[in-house]
Structure formats: C-alpha cells, structure tokens
mmCIF file of the N, C-alpha and C atoms, coordinates in Angstrom:
data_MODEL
# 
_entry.id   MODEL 
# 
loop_
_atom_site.group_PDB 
_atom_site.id 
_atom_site.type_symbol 
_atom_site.label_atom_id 
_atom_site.label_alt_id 
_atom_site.label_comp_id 
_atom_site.label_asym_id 
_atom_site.label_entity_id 
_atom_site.label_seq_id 
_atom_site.pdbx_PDB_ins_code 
_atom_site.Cartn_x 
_atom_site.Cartn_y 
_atom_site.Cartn_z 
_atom_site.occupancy 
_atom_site.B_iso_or_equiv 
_atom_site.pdbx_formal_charge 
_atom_site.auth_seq_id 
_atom_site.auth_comp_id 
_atom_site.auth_asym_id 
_atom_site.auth_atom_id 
_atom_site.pdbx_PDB_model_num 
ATOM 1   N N  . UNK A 1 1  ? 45.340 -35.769 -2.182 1.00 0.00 ? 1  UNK A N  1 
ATOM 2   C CA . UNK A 1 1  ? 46.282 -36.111 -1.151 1.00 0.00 ? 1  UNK A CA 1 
ATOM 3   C C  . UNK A 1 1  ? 45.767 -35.571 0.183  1.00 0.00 ? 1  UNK A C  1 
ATOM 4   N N  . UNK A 1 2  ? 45.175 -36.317 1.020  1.00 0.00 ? 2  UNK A N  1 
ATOM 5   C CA . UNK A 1 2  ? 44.453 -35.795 2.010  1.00 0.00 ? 2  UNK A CA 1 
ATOM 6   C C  . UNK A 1 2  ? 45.311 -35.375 3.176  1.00 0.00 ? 2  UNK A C  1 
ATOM 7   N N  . UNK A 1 3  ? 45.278 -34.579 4.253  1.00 0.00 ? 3  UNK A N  1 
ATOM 8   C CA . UNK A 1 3  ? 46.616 -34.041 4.990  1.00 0.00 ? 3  UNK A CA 1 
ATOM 9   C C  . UNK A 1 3  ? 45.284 -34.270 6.346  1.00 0.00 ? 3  UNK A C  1 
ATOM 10  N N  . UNK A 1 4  ? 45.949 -34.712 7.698  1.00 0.00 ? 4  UNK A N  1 
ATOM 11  C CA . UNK A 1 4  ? 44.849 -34.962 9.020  1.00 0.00 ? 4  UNK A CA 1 
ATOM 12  C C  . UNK A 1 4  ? 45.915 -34.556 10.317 1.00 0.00 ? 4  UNK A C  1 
ATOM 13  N N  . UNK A 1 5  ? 45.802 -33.114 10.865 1.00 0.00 ? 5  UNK A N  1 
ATOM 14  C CA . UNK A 1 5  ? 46.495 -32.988 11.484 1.00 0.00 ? 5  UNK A CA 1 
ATOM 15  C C  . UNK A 1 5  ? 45.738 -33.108 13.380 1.00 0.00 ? 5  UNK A C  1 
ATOM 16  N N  . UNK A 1 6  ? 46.672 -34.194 13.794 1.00 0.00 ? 6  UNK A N  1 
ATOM 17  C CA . UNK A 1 6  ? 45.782 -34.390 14.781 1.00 0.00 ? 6  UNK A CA 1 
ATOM 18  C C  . UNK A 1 6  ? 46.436 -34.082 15.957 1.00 0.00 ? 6  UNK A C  1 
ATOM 19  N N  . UNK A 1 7  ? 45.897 -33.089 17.115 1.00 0.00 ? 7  UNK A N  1 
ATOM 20  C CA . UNK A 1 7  ? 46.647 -32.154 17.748 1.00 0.00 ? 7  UNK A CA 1 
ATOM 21  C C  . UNK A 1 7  ? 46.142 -32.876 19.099 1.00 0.00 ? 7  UNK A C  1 
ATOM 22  N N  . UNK A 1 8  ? 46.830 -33.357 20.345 1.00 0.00 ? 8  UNK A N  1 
ATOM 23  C CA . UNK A 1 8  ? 46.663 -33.812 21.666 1.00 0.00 ? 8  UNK A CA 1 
ATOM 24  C C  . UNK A 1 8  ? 47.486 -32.578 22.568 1.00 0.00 ? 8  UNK A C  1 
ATOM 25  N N  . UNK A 1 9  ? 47.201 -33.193 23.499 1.00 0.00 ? 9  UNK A N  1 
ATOM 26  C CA . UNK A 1 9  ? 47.683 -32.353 24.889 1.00 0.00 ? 9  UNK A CA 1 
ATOM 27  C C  . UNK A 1 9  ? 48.968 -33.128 25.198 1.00 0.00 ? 9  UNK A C  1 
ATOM 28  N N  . UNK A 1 10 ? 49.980 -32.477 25.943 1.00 0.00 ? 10 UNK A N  1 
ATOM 29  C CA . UNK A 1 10 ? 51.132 -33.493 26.152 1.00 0.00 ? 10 UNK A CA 1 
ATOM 30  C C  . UNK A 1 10 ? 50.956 -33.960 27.296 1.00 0.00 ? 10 UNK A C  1 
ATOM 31  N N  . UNK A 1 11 ? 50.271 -34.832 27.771 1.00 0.00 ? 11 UNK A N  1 
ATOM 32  C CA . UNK A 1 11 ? 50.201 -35.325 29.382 1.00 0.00 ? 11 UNK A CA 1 
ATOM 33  C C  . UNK A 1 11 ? 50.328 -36.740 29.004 1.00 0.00 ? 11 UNK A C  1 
ATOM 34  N N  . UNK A 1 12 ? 50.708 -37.512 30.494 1.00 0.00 ? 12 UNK A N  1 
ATOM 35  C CA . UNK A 1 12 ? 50.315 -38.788 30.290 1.00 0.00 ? 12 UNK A CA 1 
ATOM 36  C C  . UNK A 1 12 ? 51.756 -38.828 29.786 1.00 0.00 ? 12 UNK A C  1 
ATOM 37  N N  . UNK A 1 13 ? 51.610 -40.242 29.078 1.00 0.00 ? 13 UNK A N  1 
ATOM 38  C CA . UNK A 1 13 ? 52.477 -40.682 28.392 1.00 0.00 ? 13 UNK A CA 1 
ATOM 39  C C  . UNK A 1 13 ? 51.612 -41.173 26.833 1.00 0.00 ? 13 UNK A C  1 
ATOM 40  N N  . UNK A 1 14 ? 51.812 -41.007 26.102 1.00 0.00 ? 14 UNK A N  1 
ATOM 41  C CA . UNK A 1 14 ? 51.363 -41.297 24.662 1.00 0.00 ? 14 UNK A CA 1 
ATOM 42  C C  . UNK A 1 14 ? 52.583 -42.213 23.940 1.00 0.00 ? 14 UNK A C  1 
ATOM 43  N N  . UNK A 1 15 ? 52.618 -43.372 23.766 1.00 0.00 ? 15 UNK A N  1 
ATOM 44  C CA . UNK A 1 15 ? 53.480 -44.130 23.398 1.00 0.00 ? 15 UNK A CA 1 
ATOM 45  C C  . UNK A 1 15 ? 53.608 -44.502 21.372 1.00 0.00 ? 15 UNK A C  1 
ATOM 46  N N  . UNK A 1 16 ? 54.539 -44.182 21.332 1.00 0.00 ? 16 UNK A N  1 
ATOM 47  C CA . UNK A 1 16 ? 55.096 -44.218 20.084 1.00 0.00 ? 16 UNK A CA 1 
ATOM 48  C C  . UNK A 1 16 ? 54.115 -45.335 19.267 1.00 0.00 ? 16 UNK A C  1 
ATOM 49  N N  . UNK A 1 17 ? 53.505 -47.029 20.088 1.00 0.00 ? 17 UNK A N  1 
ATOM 50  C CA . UNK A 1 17 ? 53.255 -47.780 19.535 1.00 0.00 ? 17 UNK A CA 1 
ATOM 51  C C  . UNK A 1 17 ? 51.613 -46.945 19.203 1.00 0.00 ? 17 UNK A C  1 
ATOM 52  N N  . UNK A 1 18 ? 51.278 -45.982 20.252 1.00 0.00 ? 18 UNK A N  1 
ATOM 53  C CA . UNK A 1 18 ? 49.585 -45.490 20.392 1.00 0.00 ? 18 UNK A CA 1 
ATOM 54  C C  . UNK A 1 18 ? 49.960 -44.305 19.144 1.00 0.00 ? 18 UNK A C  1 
ATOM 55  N N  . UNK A 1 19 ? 50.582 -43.976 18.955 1.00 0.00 ? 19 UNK A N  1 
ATOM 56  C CA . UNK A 1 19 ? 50.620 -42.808 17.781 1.00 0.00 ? 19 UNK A CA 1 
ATOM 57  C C  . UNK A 1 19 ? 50.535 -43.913 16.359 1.00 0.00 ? 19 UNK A C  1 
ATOM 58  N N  . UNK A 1 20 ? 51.421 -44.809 16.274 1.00 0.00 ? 20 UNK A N  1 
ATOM 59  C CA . UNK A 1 20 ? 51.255 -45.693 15.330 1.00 0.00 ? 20 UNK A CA 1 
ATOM 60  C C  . UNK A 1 20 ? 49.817 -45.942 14.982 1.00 0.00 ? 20 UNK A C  1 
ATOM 61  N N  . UNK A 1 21 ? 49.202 -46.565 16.234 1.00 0.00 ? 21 UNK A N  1 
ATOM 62  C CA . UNK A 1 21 ? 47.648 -46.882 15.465 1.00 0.00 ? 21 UNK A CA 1 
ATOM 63  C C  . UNK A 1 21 ? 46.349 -45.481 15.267 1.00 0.00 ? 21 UNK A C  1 
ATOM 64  N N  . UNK A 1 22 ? 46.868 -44.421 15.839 1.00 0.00 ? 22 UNK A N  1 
ATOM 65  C CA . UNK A 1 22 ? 46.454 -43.363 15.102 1.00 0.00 ? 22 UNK A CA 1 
ATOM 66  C C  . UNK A 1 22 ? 46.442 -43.121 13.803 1.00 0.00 ? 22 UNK A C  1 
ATOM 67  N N  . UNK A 1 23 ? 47.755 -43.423 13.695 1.00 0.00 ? 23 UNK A N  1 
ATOM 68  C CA . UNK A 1 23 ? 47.741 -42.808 12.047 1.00 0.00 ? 23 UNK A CA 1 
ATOM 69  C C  . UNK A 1 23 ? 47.190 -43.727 11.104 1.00 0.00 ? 23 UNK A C  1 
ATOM 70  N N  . UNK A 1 24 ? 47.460 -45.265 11.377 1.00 0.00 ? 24 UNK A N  1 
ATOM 71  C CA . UNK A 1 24 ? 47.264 -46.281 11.046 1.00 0.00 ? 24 UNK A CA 1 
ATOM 72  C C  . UNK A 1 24 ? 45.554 -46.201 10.296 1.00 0.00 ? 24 UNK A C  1 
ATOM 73  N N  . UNK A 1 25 ? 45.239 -46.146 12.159 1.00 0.00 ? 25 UNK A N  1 
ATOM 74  C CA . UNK A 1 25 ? 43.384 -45.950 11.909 1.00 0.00 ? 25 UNK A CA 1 
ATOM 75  C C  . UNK A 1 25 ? 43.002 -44.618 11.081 1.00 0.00 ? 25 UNK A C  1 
ATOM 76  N N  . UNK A 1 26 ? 43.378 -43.458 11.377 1.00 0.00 ? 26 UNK A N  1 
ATOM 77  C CA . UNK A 1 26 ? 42.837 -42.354 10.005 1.00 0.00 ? 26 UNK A CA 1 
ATOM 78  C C  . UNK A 1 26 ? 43.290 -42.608 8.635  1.00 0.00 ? 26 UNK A C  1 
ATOM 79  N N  . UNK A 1 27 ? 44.283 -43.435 8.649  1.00 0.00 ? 27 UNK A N  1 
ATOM 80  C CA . UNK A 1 27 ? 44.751 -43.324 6.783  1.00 0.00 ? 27 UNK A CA 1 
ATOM 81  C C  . UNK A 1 27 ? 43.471 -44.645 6.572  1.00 0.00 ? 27 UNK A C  1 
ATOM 82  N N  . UNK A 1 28 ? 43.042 -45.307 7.166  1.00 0.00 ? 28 UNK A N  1 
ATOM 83  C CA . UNK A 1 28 ? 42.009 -47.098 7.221  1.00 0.00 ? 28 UNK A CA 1 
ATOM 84  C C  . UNK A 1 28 ? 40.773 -45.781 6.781  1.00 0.00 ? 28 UNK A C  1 
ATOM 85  N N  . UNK A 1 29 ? 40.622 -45.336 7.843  1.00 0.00 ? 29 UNK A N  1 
ATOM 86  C CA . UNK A 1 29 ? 39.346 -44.293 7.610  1.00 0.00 ? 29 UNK A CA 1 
ATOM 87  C C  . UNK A 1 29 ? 38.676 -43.698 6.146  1.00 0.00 ? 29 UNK A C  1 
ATOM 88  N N  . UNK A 1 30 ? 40.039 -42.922 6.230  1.00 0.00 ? 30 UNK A N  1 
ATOM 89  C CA . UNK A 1 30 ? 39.670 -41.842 4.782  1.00 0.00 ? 30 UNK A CA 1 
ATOM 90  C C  . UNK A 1 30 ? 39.609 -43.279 3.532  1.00 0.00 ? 30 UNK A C  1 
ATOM 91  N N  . UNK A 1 31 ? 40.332 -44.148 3.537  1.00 0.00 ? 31 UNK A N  1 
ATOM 92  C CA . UNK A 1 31 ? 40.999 -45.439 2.546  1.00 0.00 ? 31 UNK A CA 1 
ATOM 93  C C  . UNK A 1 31 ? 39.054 -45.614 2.807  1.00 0.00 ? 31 UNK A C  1 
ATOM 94  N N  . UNK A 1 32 ? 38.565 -46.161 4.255  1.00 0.00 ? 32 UNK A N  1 
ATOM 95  C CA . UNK A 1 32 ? 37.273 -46.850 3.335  1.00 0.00 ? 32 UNK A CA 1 
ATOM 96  C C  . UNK A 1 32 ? 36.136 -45.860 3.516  1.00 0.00 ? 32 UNK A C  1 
ATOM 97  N N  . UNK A 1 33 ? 36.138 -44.391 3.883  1.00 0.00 ? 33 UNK A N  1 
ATOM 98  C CA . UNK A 1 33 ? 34.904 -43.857 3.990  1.00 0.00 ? 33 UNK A CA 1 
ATOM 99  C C  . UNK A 1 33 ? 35.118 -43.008 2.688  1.00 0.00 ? 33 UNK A C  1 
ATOM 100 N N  . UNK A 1 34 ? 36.464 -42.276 2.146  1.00 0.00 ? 34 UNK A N  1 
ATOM 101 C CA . UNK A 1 34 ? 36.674 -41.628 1.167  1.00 0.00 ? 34 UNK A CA 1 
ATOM 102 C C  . UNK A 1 34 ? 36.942 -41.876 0.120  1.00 0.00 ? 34 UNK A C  1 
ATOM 103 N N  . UNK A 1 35 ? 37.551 -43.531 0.186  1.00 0.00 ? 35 UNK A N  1 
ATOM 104 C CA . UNK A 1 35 ? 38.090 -43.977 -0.753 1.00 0.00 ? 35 UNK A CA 1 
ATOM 105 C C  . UNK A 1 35 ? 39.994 -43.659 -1.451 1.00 0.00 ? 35 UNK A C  1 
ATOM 106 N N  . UNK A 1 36 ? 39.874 -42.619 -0.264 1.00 0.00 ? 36 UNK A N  1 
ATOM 107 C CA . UNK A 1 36 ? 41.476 -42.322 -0.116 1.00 0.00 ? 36 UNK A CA 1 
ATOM 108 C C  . UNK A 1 36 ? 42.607 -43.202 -0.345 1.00 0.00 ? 36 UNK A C  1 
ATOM 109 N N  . UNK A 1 37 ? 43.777 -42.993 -1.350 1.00 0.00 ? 37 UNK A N  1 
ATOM 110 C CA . UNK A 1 37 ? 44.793 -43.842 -0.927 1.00 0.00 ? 37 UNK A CA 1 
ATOM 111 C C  . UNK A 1 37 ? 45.870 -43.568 0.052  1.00 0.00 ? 37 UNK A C  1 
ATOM 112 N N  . UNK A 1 38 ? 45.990 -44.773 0.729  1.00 0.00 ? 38 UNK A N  1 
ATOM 113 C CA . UNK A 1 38 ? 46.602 -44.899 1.515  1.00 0.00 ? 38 UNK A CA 1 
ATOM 114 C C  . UNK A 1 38 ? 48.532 -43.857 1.887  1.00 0.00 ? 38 UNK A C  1 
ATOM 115 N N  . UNK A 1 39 ? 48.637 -44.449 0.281  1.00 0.00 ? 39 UNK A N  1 
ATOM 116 C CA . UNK A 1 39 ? 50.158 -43.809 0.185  1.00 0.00 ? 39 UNK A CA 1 
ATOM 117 C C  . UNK A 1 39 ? 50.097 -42.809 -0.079 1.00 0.00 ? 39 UNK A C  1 
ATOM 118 N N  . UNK A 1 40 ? 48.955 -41.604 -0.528 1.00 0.00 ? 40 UNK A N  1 
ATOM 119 C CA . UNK A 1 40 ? 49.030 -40.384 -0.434 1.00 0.00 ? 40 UNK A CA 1 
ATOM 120 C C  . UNK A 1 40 ? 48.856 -39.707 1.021  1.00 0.00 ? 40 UNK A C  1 
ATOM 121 N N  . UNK A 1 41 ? 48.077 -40.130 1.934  1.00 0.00 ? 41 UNK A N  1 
ATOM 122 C CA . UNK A 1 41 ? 47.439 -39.840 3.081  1.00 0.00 ? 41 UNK A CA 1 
ATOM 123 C C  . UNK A 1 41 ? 48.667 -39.523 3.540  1.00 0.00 ? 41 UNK A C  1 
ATOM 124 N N  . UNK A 1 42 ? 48.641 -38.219 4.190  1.00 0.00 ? 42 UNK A N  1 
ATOM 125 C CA . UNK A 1 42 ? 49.198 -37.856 5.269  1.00 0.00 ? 42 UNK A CA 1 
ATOM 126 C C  . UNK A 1 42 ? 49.065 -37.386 6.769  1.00 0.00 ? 42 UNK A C  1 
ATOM 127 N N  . UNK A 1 43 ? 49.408 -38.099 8.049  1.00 0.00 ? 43 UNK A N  1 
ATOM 128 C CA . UNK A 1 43 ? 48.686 -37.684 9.397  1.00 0.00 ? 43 UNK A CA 1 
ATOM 129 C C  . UNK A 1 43 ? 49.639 -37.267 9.873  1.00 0.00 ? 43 UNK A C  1 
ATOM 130 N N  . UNK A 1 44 ? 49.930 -36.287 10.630 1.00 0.00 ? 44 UNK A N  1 
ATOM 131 C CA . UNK A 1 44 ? 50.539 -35.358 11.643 1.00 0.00 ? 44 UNK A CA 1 
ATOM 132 C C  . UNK A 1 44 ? 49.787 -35.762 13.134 1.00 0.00 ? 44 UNK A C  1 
ATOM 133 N N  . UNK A 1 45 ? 50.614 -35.622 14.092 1.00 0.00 ? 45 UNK A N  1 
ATOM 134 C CA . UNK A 1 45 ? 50.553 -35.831 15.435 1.00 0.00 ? 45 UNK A CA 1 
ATOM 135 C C  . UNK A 1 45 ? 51.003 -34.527 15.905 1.00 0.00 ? 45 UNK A C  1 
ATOM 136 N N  . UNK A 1 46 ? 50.275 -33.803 16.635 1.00 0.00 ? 46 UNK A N  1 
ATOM 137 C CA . UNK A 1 46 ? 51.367 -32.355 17.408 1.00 0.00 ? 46 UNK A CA 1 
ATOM 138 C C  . UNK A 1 46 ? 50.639 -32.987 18.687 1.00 0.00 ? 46 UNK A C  1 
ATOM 139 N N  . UNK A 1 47 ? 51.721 -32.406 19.815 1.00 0.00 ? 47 UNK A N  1 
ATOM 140 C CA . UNK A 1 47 ? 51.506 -32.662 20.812 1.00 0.00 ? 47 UNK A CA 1 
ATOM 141 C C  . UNK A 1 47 ? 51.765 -31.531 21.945 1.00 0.00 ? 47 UNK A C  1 
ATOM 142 N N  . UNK A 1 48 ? 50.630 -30.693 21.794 1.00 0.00 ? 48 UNK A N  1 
ATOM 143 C CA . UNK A 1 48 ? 50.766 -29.603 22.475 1.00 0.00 ? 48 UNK A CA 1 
ATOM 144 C C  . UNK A 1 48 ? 50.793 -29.769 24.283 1.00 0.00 ? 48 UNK A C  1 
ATOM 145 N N  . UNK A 1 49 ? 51.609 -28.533 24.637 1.00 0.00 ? 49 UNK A N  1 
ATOM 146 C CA . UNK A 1 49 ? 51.592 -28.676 26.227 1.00 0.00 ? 49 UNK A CA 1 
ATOM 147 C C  . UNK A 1 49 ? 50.422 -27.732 26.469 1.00 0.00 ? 49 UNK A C  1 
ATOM 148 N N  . UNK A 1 50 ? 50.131 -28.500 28.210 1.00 0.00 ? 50 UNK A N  1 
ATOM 149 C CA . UNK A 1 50 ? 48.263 -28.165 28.143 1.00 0.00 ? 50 UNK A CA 1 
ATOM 150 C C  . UNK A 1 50 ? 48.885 -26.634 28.550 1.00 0.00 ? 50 UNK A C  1 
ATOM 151 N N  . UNK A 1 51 ? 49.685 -25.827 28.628 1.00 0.00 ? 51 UNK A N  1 
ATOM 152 C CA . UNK A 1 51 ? 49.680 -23.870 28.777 1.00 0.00 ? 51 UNK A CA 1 
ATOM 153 C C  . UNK A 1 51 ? 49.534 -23.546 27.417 1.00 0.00 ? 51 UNK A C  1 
ATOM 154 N N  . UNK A 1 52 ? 49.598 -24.511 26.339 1.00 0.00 ? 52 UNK A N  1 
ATOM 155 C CA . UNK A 1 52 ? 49.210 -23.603 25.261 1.00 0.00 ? 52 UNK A CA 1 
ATOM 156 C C  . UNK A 1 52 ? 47.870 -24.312 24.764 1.00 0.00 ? 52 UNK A C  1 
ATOM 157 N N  . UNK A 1 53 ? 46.477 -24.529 26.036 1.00 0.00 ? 53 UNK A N  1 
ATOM 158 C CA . UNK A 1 53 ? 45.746 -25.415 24.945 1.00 0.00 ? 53 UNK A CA 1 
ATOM 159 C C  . UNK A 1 53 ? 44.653 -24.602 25.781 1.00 0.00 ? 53 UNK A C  1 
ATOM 160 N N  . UNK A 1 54 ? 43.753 -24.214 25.062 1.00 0.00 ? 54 UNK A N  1 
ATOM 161 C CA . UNK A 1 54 ? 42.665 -23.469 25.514 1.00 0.00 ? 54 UNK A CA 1 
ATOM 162 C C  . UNK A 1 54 ? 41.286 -23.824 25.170 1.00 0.00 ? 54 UNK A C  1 
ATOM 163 N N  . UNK A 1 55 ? 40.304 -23.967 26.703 1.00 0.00 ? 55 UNK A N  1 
ATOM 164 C CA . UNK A 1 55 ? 38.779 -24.393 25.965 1.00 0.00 ? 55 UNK A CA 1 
ATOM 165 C C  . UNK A 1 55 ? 37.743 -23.767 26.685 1.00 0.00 ? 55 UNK A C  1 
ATOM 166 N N  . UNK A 1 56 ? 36.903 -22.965 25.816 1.00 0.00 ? 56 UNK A N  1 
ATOM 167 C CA . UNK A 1 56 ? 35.999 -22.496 26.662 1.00 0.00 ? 56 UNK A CA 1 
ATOM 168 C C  . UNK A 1 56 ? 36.580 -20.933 27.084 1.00 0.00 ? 56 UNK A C  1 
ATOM 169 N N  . UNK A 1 57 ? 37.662 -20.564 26.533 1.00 0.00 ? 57 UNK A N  1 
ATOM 170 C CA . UNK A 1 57 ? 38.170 -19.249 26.669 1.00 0.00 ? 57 UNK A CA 1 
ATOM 171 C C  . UNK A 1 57 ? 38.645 -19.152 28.109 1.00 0.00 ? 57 UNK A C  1 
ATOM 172 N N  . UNK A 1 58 ? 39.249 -20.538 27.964 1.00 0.00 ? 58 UNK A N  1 
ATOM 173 C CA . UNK A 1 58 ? 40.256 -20.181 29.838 1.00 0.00 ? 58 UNK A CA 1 
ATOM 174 C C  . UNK A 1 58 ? 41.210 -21.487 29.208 1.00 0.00 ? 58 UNK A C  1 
ATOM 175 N N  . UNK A 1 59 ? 42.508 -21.171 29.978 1.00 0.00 ? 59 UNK A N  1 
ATOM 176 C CA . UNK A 1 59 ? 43.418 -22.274 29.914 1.00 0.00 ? 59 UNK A CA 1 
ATOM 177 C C  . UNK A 1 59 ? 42.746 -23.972 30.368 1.00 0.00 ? 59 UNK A C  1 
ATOM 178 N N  . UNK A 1 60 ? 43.263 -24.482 29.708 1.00 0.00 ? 60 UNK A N  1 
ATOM 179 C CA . UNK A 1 60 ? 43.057 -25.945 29.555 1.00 0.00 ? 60 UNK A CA 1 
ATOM 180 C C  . UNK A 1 60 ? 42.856 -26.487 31.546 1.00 0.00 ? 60 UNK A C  1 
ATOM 181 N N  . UNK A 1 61 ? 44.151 -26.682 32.168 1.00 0.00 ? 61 UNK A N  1 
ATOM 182 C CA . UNK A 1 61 ? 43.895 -26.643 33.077 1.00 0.00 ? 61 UNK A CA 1 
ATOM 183 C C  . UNK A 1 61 ? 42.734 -25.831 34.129 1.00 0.00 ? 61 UNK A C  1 
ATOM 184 N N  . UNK A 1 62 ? 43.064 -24.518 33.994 1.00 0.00 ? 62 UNK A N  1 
ATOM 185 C CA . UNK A 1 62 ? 41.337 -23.949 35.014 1.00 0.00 ? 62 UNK A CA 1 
ATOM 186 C C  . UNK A 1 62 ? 40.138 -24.437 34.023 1.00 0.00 ? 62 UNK A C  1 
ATOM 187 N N  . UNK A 1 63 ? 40.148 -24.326 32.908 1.00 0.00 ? 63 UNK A N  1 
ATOM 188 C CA . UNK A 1 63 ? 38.888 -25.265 32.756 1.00 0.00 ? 63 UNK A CA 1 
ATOM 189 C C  . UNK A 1 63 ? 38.384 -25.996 33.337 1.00 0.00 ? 63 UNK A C  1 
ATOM 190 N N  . UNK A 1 64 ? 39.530 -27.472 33.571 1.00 0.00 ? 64 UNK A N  1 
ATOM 191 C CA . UNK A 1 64 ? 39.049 -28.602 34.155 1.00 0.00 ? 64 UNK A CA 1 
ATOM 192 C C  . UNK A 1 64 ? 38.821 -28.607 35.238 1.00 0.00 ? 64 UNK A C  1 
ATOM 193 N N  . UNK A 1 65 ? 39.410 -27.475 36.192 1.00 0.00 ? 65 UNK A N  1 
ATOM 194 C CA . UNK A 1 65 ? 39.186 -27.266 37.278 1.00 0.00 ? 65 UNK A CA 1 
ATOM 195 C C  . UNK A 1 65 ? 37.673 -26.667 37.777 1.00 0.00 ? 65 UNK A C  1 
ATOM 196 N N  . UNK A 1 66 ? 37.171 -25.930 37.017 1.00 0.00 ? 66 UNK A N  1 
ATOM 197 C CA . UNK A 1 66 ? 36.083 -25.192 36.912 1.00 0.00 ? 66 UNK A CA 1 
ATOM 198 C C  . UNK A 1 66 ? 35.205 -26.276 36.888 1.00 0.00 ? 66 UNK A C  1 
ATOM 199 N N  . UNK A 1 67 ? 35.286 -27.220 35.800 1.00 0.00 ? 67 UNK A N  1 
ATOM 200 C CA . UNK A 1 67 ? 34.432 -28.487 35.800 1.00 0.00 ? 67 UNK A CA 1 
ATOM 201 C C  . UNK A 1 67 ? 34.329 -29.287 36.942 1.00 0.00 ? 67 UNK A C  1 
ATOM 202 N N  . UNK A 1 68 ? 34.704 -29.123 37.893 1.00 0.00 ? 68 UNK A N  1 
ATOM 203 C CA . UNK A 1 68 ? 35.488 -30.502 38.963 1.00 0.00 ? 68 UNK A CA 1 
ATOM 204 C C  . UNK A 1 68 ? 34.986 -29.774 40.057 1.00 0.00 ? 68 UNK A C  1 
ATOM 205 N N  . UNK A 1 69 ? 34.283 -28.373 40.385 1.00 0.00 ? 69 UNK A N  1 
ATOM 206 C CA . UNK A 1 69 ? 33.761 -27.840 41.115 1.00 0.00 ? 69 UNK A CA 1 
ATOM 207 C C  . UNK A 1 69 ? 31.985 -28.371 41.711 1.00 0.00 ? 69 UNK A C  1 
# 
C-alpha cells in the first residue's frame, strides 16, 4: 500500500481541480512504473505556509531573495 506525501508552499492559488491531477498523476505513476494498485495508493497534499518552509538553512522567502540578488 504505497503512501506519497506531497508537501507545497501555500502561495498562489492551487486549485482543487490542480490537486486532483496530482494525485491522479502519482497513483498513474507508481500503477505503471511499480506496478502499484491504484485503490491501495494513497497521496496526501500538505500545503505548507512559506514561514514554515526552509531551504538552504534560511527561511524560504530570504532564500529567494538572496537568489534575486
């Protein structure tokens, strides 16, 4: 029973129909690269806010900022 927890940033707008073909496309995935079934597959969506998302050992935001320099 394969479990795919797939974690985004909360910005933007991410629309209910775009989470659909997320999950859609990883359960297709594991189904033809793993051979996974479908009705066991389970995908999770979290949708973290970017103060709790960290890269590079600085908050998400000064990161990008750092980059943009």
């Amino acid at each position: 029973m394969p479990y795919v927890n797939i974690k985004i940033t909360r910005e933007g707008n991410v629309t209910a129909a775009q989470k659909a073909s997320l999950i859609k496309g990883t359960t297709e995935l594991l189904r033809d690269v793993l051979g996974k079934d479908p009705n066991t597959t389970m995908v999770v969506i979290d949708e973290v806010d970017l103060d709790n998302w960290g890269i590079g050992a600085l908050p998400a935001l000064e990161f990008r900022a750092q980059r943009q320099k």
